[in-house]
VOBA-1610 file (N, C-alpha, C; in pm, whole numbers, padded with zeros to 5 digits, always signed):
BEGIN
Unk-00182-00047+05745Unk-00238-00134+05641Unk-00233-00063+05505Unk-00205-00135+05436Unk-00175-00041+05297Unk-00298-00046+05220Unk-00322+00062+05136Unk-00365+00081+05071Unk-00430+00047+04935Unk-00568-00046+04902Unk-00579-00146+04754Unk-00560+00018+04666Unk-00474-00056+04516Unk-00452+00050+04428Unk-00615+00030+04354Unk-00592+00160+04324Unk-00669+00194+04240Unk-00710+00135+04083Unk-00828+00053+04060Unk-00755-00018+03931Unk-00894-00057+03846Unk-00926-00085+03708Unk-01023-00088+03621Unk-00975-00165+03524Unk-01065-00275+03492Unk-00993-00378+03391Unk-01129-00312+03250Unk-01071-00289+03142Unk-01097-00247+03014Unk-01082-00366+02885Unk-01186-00386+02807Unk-01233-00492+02698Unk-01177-00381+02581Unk-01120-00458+02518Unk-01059-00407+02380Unk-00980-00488+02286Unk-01042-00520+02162Unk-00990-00623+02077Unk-01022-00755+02144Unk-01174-00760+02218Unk-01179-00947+02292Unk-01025-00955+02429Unk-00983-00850+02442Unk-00865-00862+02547Unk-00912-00775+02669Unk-00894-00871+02825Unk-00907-00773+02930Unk-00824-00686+02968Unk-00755-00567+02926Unk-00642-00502+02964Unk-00688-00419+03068Unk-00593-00389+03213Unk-00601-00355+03307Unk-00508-00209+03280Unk-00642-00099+03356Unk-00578+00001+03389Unk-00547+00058+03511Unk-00477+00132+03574Unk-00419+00143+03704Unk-00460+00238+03716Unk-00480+00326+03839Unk-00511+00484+03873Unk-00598+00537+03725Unk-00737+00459+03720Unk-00814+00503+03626Unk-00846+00696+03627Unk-00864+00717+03750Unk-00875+00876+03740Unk-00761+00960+03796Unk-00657+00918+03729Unk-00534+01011+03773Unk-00547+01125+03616Unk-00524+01209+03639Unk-00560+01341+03579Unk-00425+01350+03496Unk-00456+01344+03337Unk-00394+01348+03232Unk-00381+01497+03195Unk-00481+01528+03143Unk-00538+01695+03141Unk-00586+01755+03271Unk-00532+01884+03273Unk-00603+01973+03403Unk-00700+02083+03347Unk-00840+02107+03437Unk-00940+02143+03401Unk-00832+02310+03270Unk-00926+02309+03155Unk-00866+02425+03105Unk-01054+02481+03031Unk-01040+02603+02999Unk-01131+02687+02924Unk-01282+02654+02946Unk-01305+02630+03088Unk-01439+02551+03146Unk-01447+02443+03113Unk-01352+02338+03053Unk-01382+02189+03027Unk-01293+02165+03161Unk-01374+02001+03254Unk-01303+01903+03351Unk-01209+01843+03327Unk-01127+01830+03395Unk-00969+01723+03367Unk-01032+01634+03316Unk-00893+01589+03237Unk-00937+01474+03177Unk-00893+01320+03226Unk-00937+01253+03232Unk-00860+01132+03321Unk-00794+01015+03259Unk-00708+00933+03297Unk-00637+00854+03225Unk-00761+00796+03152Unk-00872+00754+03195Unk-00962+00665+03161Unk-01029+00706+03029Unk-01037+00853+03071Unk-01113+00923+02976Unk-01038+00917+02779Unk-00905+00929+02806Unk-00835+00908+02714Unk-00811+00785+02650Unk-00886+00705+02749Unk-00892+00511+02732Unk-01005+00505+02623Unk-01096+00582+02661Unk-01207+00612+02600Unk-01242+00659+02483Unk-01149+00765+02447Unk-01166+00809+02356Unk-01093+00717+02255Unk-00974+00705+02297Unk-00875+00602+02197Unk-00983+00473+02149Unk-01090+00421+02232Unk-01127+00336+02175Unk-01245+00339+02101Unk-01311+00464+02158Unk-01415+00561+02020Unk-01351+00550+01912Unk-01222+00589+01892Unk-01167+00599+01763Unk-01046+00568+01712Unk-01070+00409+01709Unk-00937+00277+01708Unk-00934+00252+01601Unk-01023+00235+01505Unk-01030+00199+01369Unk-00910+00303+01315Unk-00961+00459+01294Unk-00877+00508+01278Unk-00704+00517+01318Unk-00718+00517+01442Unk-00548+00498+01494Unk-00489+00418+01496Unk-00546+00314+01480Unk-00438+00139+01429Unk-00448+00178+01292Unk-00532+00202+01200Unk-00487+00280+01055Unk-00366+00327+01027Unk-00330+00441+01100Unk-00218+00491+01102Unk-00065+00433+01176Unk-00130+00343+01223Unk-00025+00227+01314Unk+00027+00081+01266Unk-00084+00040+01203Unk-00093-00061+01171Unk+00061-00165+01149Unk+00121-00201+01241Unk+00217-00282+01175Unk+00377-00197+01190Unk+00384-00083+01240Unk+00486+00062+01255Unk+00514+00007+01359Unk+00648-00037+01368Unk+00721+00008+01518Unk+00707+00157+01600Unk+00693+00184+01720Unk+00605+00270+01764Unk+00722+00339+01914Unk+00744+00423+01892Unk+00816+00483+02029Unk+00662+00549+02144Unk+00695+00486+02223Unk+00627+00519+02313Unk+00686+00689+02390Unk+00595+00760+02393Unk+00614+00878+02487Unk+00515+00893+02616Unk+00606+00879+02706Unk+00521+00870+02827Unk+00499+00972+02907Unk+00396+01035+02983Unk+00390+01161+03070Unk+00264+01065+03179Unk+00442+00983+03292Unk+00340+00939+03380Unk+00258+01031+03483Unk+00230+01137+03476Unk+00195+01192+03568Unk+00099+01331+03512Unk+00104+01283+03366Unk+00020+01384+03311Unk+00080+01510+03274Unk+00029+01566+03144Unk+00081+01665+03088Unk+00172+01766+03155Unk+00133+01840+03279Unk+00235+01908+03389Unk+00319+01845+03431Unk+00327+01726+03391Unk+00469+01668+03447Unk+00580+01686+03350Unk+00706+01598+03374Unk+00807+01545+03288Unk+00716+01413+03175Unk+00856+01442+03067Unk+00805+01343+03010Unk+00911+01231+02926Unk+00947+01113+02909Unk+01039+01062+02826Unk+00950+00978+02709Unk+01065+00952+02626Unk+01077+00863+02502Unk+01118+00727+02570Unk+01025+00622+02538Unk+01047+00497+02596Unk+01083+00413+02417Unk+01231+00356+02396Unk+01220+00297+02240Unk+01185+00157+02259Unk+01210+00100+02375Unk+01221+00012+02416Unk+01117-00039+02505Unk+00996-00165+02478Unk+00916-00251+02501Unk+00959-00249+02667Unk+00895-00254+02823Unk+00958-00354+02913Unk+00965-00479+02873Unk+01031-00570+02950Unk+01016-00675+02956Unk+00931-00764+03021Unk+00895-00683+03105Unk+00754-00744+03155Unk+00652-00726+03084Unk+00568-00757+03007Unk+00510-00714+02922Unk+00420-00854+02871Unk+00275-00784+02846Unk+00176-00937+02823Unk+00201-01065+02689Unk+00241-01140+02653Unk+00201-01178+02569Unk+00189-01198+02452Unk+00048-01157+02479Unk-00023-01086+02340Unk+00056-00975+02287Unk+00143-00872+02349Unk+00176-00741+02254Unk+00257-00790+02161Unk+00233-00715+02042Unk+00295-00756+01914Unk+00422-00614+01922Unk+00557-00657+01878Unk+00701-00601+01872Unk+00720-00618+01737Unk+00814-00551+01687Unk+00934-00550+01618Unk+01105-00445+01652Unk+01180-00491+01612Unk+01344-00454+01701Unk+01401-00401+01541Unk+01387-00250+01573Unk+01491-00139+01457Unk+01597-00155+01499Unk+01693-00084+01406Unk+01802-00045+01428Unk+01810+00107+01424Unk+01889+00149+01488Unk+01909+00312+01445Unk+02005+00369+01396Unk+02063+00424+01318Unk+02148+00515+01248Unk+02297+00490+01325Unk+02259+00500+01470Unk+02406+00505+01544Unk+02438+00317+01504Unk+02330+00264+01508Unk+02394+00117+01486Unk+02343+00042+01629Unk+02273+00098+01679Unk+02207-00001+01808Unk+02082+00017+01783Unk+02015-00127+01849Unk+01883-00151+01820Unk+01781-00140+01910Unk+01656-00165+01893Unk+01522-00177+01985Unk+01424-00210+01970Unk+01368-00329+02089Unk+01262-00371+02062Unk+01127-00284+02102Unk+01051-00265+01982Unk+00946-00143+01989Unk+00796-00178+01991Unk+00746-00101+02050Unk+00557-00176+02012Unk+00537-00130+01919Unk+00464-00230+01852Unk+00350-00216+01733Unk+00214-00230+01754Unk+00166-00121+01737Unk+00011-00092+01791Unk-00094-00140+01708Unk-00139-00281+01718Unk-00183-00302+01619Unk-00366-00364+01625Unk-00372-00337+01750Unk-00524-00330+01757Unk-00567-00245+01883Unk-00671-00236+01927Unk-00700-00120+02051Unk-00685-00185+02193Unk-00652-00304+02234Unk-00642-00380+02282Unk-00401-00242+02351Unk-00411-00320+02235Unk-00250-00245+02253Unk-00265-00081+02299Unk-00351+00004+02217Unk-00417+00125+02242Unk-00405+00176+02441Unk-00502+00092+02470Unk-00508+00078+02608Unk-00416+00033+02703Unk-00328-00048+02659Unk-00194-00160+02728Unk-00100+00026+02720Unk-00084+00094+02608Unk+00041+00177+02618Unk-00031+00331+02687Unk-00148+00359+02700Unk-00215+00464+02761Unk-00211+00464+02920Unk-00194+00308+02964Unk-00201+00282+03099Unk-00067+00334+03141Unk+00066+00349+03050Unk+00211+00368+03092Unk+00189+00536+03111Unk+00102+00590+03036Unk+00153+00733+03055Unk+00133+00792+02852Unk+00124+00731+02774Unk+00172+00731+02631Unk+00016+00789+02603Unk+00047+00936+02577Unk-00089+00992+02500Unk-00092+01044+02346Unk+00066+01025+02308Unk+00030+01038+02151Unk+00110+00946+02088Unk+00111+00874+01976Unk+00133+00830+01896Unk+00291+00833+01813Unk+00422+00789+01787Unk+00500+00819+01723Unk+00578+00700+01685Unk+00498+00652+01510Unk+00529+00532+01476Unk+00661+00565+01335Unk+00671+00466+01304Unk+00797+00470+01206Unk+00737+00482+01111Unk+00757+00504+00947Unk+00722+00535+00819Unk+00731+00384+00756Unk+00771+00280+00863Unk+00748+00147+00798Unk+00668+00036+00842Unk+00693-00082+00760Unk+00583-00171+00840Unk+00702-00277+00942Unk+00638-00371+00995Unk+00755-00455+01017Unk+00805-00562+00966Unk+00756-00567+00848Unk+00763-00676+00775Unk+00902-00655+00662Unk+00945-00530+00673Unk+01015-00452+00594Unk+01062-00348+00608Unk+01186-00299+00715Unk+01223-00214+00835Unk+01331-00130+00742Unk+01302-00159+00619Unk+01448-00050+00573Unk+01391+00004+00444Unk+01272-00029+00437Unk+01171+00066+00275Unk+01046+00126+00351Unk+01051+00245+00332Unk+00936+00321+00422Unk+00825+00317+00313Unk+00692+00318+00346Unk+00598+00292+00246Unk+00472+00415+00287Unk+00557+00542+00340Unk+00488+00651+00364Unk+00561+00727+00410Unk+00588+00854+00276Unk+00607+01012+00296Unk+00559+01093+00364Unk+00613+01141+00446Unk+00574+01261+00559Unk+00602+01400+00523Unk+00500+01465+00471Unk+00511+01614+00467Unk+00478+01703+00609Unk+00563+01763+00675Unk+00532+01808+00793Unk+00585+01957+00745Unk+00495+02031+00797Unk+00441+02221+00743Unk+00473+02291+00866Unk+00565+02302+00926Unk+00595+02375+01048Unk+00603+02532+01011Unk+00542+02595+01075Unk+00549+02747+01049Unk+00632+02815+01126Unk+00692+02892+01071Unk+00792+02958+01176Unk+00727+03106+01256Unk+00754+03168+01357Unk+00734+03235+01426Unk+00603+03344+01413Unk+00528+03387+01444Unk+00463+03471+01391Unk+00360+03459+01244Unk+00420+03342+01177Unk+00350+03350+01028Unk+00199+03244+01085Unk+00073+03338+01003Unk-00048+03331+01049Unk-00047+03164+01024Unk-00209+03088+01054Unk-00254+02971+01065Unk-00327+02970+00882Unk-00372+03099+00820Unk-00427+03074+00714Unk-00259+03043+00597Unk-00159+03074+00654Unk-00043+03058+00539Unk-00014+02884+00530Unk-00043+02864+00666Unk+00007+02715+00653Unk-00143+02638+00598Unk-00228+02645+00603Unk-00314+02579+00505Unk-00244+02616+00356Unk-00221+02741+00312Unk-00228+02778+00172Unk-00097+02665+00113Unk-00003+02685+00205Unk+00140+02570+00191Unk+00093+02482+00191Unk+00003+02380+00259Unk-00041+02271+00211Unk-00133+02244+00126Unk-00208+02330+00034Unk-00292+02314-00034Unk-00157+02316-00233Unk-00072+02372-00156Unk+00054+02376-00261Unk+00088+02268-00293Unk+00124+02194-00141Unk+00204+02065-00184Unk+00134+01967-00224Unk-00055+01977-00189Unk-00160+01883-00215Unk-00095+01874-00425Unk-00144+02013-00456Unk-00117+02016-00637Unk+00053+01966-00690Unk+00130+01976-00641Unk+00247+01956-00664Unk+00278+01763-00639Unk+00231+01751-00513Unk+00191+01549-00526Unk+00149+01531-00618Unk+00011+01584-00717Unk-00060+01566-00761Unk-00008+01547-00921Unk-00003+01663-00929Unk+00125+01680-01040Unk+00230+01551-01074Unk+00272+01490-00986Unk+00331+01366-00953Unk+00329+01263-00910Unk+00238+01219-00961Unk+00126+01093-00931Unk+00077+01031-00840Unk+00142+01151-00706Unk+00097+01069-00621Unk-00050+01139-00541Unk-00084+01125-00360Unk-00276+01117-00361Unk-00189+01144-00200Unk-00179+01295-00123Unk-00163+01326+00005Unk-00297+01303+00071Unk-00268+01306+00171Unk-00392+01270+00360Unk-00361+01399+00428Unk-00425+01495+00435Unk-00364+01648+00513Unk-00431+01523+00682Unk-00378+01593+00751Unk-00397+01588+00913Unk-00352+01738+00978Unk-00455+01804+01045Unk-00425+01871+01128Unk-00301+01829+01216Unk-00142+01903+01285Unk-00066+01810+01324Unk-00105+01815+01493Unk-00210+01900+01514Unk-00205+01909+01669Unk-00156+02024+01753Unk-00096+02083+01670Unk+00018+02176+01745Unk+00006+02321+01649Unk+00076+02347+01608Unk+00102+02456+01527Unk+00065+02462+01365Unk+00108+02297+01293Unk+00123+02292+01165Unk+00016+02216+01100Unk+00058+02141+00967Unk-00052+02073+00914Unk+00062+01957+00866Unk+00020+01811+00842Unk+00097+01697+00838Unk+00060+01646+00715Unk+00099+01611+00596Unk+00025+01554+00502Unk+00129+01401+00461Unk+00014+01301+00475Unk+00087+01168+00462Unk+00057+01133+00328Unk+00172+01059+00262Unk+00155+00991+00147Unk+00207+00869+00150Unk+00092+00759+00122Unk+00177+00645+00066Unk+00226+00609-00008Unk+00301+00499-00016Unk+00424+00503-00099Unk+00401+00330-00156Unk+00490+00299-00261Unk+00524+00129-00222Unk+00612+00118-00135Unk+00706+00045-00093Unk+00804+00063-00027Unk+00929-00011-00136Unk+00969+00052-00250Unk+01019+00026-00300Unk+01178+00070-00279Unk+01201+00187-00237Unk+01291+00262-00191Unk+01368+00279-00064Unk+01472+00323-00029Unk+01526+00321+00129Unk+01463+00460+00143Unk+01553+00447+00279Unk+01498+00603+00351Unk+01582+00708+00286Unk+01693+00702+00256Unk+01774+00815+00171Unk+01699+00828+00011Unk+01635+00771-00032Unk+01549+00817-00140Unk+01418+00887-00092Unk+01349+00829-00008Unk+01222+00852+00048Unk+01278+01025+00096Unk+01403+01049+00170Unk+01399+01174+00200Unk+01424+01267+00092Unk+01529+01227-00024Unk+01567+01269-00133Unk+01424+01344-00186Unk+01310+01240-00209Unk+01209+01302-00283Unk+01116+01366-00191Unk+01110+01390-00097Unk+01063+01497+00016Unk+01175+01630+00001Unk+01280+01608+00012Unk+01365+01725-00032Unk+01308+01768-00172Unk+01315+01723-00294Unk+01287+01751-00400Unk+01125+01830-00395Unk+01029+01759-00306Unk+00863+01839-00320Unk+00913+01979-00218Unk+00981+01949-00146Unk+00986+02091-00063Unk+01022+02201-00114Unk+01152+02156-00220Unk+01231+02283-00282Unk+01122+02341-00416Unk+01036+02242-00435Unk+00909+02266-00542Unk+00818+02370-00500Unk+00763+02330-00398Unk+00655+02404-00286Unk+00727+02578-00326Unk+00834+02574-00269Unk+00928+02685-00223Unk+00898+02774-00364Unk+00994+02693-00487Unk+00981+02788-00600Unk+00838+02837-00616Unk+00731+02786-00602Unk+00554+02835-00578Unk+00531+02949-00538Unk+00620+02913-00390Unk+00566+03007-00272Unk+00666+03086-00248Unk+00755+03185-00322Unk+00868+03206-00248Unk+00804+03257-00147Unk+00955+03334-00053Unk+00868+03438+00123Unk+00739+03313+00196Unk+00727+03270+00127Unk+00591+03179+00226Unk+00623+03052+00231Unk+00726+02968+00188Unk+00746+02819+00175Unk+00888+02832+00212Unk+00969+02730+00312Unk+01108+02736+00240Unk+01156+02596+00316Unk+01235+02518+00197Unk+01305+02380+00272Unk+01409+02406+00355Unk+01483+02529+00354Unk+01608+02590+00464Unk+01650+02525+00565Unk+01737+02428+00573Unk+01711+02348+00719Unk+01760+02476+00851Unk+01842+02555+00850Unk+01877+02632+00902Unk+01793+02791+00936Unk+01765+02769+01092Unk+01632+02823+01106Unk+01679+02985+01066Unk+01803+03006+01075Unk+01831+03192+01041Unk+01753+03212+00881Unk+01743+03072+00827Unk+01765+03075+00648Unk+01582+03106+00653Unk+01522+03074+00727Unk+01410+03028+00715Unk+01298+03162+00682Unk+01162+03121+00580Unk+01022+03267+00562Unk+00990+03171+00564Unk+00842+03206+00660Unk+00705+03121+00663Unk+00737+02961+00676Unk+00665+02894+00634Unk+00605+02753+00674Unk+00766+02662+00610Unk+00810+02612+00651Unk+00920+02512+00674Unk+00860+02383+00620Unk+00897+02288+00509Unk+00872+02173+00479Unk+00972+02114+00539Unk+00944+02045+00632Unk+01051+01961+00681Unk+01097+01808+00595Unk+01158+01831+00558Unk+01176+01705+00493Unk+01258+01599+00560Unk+01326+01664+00686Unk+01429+01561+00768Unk+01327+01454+00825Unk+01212+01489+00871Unk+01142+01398+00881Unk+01118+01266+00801Unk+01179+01228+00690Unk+01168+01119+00609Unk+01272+01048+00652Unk+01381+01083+00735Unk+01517+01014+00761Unk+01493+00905+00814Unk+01571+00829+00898Unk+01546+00727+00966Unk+01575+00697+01126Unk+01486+00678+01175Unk+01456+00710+01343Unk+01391+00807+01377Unk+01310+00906+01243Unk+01240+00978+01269Unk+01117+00989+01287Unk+01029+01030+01356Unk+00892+01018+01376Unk+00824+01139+01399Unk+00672+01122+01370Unk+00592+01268+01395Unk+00428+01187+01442Unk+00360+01260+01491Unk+00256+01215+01574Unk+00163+01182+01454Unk+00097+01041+01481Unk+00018+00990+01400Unk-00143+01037+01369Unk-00214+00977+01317Unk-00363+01014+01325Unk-00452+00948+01436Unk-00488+01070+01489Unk-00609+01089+01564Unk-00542+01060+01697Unk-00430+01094+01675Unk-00327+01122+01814Unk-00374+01270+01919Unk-00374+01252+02076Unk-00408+01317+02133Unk-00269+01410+02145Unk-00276+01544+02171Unk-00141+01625+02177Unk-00111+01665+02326Unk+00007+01664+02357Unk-00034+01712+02517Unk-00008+01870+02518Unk-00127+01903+02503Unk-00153+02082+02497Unk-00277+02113+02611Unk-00275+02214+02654Unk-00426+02216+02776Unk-00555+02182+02698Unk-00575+02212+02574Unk-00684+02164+02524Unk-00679+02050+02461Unk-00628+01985+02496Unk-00591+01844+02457Unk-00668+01825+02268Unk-00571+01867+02207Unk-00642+01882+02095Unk-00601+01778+01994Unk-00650+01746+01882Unk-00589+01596+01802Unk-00504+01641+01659Unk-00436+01552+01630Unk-00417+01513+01494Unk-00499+01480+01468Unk-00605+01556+01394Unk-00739+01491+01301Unk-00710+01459+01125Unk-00710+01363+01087Unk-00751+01390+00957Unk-00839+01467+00879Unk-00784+01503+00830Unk-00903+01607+00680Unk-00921+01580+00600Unk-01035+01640+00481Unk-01079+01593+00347Unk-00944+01718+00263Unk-00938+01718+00182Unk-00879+01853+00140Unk-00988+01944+00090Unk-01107+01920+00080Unk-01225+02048+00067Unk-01261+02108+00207Unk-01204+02042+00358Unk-01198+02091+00498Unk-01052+02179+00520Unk-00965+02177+00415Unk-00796+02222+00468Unk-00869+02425+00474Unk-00898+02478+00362Unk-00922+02632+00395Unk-01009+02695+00488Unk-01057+02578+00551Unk-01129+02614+00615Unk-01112+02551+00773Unk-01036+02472+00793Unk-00976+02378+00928Unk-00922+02503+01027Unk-00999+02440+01139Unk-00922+02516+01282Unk-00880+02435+01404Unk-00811+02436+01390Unk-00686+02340+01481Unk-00755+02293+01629Unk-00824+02447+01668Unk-00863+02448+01822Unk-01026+02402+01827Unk-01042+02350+01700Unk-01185+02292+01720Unk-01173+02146+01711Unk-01043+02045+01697Unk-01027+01936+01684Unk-00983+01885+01800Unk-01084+01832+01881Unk-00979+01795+02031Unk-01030+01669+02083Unk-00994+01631+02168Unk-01038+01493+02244Unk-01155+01496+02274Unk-01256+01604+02296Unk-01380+01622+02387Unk-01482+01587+02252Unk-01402+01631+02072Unk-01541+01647+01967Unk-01499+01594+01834Unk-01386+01518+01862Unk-01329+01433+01790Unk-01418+01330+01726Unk-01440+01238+01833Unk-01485+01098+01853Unk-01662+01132+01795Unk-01699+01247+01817Unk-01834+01249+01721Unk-01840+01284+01581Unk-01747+01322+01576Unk-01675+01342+01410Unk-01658+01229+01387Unk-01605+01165+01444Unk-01537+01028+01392Unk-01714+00952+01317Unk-01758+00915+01445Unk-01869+00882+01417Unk-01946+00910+01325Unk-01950+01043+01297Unk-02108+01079+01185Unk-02037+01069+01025Unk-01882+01115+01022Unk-01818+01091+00904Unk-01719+01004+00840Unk-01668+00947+00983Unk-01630+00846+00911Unk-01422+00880+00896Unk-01365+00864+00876Unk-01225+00874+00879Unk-01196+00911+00782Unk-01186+01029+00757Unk-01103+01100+00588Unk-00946+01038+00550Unk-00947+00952+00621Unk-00796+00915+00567Unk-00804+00725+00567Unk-00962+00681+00548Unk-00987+00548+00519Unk-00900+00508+00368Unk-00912+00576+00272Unk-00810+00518+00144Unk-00686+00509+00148Unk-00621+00574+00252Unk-00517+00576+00256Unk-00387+00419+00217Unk-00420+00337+00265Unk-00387+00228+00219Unk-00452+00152+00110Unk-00509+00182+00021Unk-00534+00135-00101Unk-00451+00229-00241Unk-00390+00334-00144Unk-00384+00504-00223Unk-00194+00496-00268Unk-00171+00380-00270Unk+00005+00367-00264Unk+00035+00380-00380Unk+00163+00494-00430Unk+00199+00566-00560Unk+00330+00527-00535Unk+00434+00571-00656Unk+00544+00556-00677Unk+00605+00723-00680Unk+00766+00698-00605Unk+00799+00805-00636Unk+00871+00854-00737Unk+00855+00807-00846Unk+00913+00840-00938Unk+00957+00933-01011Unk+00839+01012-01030Unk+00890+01142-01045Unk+00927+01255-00968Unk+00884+01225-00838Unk+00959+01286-00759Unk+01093+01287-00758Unk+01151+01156-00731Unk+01287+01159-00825Unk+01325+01223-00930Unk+01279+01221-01016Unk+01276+01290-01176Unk+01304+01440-01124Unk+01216+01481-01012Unk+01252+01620-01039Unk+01361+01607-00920Unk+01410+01525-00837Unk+01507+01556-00733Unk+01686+01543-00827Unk+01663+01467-00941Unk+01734+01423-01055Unk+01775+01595-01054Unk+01669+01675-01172Unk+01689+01764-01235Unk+01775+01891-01137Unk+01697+01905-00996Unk+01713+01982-00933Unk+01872+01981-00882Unk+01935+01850-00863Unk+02083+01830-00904Unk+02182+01865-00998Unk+02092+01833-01123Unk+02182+01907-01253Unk+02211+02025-01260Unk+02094+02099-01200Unk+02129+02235-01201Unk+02227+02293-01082Unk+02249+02158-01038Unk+02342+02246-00916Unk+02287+02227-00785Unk+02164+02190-00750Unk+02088+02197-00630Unk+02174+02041-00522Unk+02242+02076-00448Unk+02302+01971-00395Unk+02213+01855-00282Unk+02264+01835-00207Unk+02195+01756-00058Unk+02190+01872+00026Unk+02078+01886+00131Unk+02067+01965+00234Unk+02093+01925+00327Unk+02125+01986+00492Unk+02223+01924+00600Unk+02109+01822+00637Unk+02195+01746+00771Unk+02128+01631+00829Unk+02165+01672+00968Unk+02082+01601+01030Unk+02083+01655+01148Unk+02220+01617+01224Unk+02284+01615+01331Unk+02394+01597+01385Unk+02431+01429+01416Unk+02311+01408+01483Unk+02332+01261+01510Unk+02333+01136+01391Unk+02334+01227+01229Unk+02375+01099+01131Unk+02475+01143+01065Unk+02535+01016+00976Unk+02694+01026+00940Unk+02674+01152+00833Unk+02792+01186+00811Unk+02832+01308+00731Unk+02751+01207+00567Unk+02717+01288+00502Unk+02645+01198+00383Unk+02721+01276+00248Unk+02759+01183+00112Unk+02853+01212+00061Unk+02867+01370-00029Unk+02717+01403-00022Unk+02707+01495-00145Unk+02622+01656-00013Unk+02640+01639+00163Unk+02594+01715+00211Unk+02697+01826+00220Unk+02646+01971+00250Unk+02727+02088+00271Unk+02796+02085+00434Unk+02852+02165+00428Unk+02882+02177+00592Unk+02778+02181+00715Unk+02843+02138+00777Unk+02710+02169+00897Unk+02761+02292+00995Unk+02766+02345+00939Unk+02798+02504+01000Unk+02695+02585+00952Unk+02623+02653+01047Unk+02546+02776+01086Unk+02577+02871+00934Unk+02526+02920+00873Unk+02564+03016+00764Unk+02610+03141+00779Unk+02558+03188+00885Unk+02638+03309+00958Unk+02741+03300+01016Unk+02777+03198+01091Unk+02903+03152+01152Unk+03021+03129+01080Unk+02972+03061+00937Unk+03046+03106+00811Unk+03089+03181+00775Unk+03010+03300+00761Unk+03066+03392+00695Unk+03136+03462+00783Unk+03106+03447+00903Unk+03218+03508+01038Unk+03405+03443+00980Unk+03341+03296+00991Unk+03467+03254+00975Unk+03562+03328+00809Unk+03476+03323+00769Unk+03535+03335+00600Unk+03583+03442+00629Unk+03514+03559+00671Unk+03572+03709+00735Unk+03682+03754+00814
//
């Protein structure tokens, strides 16, 4: 006789969404805290939904799934099933290669819970809305540190690029990214494509850099690389980075939290996690609530991506999987170069 599955129907957004194997173990017990259970992560997501449909709102959304919990495997799902309720709200990108997909858009907590039940514990939406799939209406500064360089350098790099936005009319959102770095979002209008949107992320990075030399560098090429890496490829298109108040799959299951920028010199990564999040959330409230009232132009960012041309400063590489672009350098290794030139 077989076995009834295991199963828990969950209220979210006025919707009954059903979860399956409510205590199948997402997190495994780490640093005296208990596993964490699919449910538990149901939970928290809906402690703090306001915030994460914030950051969702309307974004086509790649699902990343780890059905079996962090120790497992894990894939990129771009594509919606087809079995699928209803109610979920889609929109269908295109990607760079020229094929498309129909994607979720997470747009109330209701959806929250529908993509947590697949396995999907963090967040990775597009820089657009769907109303308008080819003008991104939010800059992604992502602060990756390279090897060894401390946790206080990458605050100081983002407290750089905070004055340097600033400088340029526009109003950054730091987020802890979860992992190693610090994420700072800016909105935008969506006046622009994505080859401008990255243009002027190239342009704040190579800014940052002249600041910071040894401690900042846009280098896409990791031999080229000191200290904290502005990634600016992240503005491209099909690219994504984990949203706010996204759970990370690390043993301490720790978050993308938003910050104030009077919290960035003083932020510690390993105190932001799923277990003390959601009471933060609560007593303060979402440091990244203006964020959509906060939409600037990039204009002068341009202005200086303009100048930084005249002088010679060209396009930086792209990653492999997009077309050769008209004004990029080789995509050869720089050492491999000079092998060859030799």
């Amino acid at each position: 006789m077989a076995t009834k599955r295991e199963e828990t129907m969950v209220e979210a957004a006025g919707i009954e969404v059903r979860v399956s194997s409510p205590s199948k173990v997402y997190f495994p017990p780490h640093g005296g805290r208990e596993a964490i259970t699919k449910l538990d992560l149901v939970h928290y997501y809906l402690a703090v939904a306001e915030g994460t449909v914030r950051g969702l709102h309307d974004r086509p959304t790649v699902l990343k799934r780890w059905k079996d919990g962090i120790e497992g495997e894990f894939f990129f799902q771009k594509r919606v099933p087809e079995n699928r309720p209803p109610w979920l709200q889609t929109a269908t990108v295109t990607f760079p290669s020229g094929r498309s997909a129909t994607e979720l858009v997470p747009n109330d907590a209701a959806h929250l819970v529908w993509a947590v039940n697949l396995g999907n514990i963090d967040w990775n939406p597009w820089p657009v809305r769907r109303g308008d799939l080819d003008h991104p209406d939010e800059l992604r500064i992502n602060l990756d540190p390279q090897p060894g360089v401390p946790w206080d350098e990458v605050r100081q790099v983002a407290l750089c690029a905070r004055d340097v936005l600033v400088e340029h009319g526009l109003r950054g959102f730091p987020k802890t990214s979860g992992s190693r770095g610090i994420h700072v979002n800016v909105r935008i209008t969506p006046d622009w494509d994505f080859l401008a949107v990255r243009r002027a992320a190239l342009a704040l990075a190579r800014e940052v850099e002249r600041r910071m030399p040894g401690r900042a560098t846009s280098m896409w090429w990791k031999e080229e690389r000191e200290g904290v890496f502005l990634d600016y490829i992240q503005n491209a298109r099909d690219r994504t980075v984990a949203s706010a108040y996204s759970v990370r799959p690390v043993p301490d299951a720790r978050v993308s939290a938003p910050l104030t920028w009077d919290e960035v010199p003083d932020a510690e990564p390993a105190d932001l996690r799923l277990d003390t999040v959601p009471a933060r959330f609560a007593a303060i409230g979402d440091p990244a609530a203006e964020i959509d009232a906060s939409a600037g132009s990039l204009e002068q960012l341009l202005d200086l991506a303009r100048r930084d041309e005249e002088q010679g400063l060209g396009d930086a590489p792209w990653p492999p999987n997009f077309a050769k672009q008209p004004n990029e350098p080789k995509r050869v290794q720089p050492s491999r170069a000079k092998r060859d030139a030799s």
